[in-house]
C-alpha positions as CSV (number, residue, x, y, z in Angstrom):
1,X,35.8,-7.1,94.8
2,X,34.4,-3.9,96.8
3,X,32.1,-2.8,94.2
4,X,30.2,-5.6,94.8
5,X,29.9,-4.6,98.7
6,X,27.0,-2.2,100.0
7,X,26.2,0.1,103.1
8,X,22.2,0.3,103.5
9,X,20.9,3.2,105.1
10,X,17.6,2.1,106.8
11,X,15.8,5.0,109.2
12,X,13.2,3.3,112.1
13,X,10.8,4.6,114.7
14,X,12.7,2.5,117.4
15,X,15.0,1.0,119.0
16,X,12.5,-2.2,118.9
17,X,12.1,-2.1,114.9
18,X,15.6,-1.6,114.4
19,X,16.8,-3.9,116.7
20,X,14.3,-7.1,114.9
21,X,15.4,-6.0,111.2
22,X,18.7,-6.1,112.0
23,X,18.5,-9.2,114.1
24,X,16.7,-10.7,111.1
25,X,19.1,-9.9,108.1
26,X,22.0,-10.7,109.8
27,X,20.2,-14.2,111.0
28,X,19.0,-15.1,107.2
29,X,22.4,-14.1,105.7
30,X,20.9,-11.0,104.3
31,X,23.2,-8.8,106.0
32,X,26.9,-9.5,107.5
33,X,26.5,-6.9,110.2
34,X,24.1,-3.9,111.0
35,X,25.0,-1.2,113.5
36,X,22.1,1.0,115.1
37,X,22.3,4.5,115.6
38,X,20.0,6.4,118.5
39,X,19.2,9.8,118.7
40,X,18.6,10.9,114.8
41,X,16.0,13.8,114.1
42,X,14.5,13.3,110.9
43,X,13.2,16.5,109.0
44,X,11.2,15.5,106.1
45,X,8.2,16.5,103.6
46,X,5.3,14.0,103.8
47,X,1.7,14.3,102.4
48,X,2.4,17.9,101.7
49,X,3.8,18.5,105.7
50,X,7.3,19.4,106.8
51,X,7.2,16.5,109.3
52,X,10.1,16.2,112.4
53,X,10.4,13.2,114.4
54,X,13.2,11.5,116.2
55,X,14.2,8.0,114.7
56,X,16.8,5.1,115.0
57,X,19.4,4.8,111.9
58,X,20.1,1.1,111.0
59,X,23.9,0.7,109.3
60,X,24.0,-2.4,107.1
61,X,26.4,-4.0,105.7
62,X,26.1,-6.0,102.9
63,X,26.9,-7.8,99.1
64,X,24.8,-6.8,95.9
65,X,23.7,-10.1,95.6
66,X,21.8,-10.3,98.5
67,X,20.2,-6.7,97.8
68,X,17.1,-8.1,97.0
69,X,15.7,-10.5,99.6
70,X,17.0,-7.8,102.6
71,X,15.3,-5.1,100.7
72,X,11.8,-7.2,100.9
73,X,12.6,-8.2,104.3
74,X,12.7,-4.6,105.5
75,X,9.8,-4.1,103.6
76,X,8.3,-6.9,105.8
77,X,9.0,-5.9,109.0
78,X,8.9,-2.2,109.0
79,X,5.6,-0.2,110.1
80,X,6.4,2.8,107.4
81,X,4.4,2.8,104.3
82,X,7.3,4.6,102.7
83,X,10.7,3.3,104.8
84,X,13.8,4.6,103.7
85,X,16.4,1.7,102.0
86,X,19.1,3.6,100.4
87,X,22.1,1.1,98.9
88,X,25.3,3.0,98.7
89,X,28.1,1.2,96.6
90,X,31.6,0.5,98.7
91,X,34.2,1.8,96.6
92,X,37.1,0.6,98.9
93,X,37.4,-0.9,102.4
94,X,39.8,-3.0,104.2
95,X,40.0,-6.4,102.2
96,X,39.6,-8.6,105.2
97,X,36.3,-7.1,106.5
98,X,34.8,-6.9,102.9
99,X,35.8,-10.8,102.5
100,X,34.0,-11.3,106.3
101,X,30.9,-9.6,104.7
102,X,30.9,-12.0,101.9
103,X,31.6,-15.1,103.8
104,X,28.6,-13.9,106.3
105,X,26.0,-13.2,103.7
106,X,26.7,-16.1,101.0
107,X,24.2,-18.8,101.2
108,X,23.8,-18.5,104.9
109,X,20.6,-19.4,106.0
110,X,19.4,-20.2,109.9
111,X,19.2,-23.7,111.0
């Protein structure tokens, strides 16, 4: 069952950005949950410049099969050209929660 579950790592220039792609997967059933995390520093090469800026670290918690549609839905809403979506695989979590984040993001859409 787990290996069906995914953490997505999402970096955001806000508190604002974060806040409305989180709000929005978890409303469309995209996501079950999505915690946000202030006060990252980014260090990162970009157009051929070591670049350093402070950023907001989006936590989502999700299924495979709903992958897809979130991915495009960050893509959306995100001002980055480039934004980081990183899908890490769930090798083993607390059966209870990983059934919650099925129920949550299976066929859920808002009314």
């Amino acid at each position: 069952m787990s290996s069906e579950h995914l953490v997505l790592l999402c970096t955001c220039p806000d508190t604002g950005t974060a806040e409305e792609i989180a709000n929005t997967l978890v409303e469309y059933g995209e996501a079950a949950c999505a915690n946000i995390v202030p006060g990252l520093t980014s260090i990162y090469a970009w157009q051929g410049k070591v670049e350093r800026d402070q950023e907001v670290l989006l936590i989502i918690k999700t299924v495979a099969g709903a992958y897809r549609k979130a991915e495009q839905t960050i893509q959306r809403l995100h001002p980055y050209e480039v934004p980081e979506i990183i899908a890490l695989p769930v090798a083993k979590g607390l059966s209870d929660y990983l059934h919650w984040i099925t129920l949550q993001t299976d066929q859920r859409k808002p009314s």
